[in-house]
C-alpha positions in Angstrom: -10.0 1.1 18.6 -9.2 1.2 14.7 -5.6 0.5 13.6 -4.3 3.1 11.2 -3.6 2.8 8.0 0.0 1.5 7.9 2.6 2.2 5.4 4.9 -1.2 4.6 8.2 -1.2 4.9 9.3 -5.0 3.6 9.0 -7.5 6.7 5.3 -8.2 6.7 4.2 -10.7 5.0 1.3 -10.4 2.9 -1.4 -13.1 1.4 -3.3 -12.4 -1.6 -5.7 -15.4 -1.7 -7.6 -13.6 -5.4 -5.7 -14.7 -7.7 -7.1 -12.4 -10.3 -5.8 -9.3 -8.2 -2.3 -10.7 -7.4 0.0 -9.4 -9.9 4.3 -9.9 -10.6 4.5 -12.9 -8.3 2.5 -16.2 -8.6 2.0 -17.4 -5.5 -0.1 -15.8 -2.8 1.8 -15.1 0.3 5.0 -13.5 0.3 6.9 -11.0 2.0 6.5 -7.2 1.2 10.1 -7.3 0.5 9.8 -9.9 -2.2 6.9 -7.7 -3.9 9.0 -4.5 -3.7 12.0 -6.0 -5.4 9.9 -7.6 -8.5 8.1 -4.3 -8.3 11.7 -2.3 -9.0 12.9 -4.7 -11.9 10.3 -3.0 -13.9 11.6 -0.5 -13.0 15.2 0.9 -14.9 18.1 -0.1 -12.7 19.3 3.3 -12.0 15.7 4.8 -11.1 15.0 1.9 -8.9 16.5 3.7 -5.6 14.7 6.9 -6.6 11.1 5.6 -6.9 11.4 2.9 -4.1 13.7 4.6 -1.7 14.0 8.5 -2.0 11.1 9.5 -4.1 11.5 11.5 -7.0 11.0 15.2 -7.2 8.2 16.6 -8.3 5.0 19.5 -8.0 2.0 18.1 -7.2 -1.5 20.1 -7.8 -4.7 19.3 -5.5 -8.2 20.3 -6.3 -8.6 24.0 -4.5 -4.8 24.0 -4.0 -1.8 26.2 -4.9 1.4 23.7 -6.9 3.0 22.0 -3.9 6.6 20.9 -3.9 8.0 17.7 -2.6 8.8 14.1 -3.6 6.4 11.0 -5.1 7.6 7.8 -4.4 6.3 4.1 -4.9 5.2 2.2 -1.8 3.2 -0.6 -0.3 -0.3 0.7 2.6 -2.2 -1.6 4.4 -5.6 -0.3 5.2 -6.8 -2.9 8.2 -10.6 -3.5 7.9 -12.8 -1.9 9.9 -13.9 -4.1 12.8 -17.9 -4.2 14.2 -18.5 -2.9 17.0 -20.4 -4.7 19.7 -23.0 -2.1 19.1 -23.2 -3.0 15.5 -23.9 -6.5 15.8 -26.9 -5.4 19.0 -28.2 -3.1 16.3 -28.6 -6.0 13.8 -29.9 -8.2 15.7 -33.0 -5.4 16.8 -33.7 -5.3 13.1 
């Protein structure tokens, strides 16, 4: 069964082992939390709880798709990778 995609909210810790692709903090494993809050001192003080927290007001236009309403705010996914199967590995091996 695949895990969703999850969105974090600032317990998890993460580990970024490329160090090339880790960006505001220099080591490689901290917690999600950490990376938020160097993420929001970037950001102006006062607009901080409005991109991180609330989201900020907006219209939002899709390919095919009428101006939505609603809010865009910043925000941390994990996207697990996708585990073989036991029937991917029996395929491979009848290669």
């Amino acid at each position: 069964m695949e895990e969703a995609n999850k969105f974090i909210n600032g317990d998890e810790v993460i580990s970024i082992n490329d160090k090339e692709n880790n960006v505001l903090i220099n080591h490689h494993t901290y917690k999600a939390e950490e990376f938020l809050s160097r993420l929001g001192k970037h950001i102006d003080r006062n607009k901080k709880e409005i991109w991180i927290d609330k989201g900020v007001p907006c219209k939002m236009l899709s390919p095919n798709q009428q101006w939505q309403k609603g809010k865009i705010k910043i925000c941390l996914q994990f996207i697990p990778d996708r585990p073989e199967s036991m029937l991917d590995d029996i395929r491979q091996e009848n290669q």
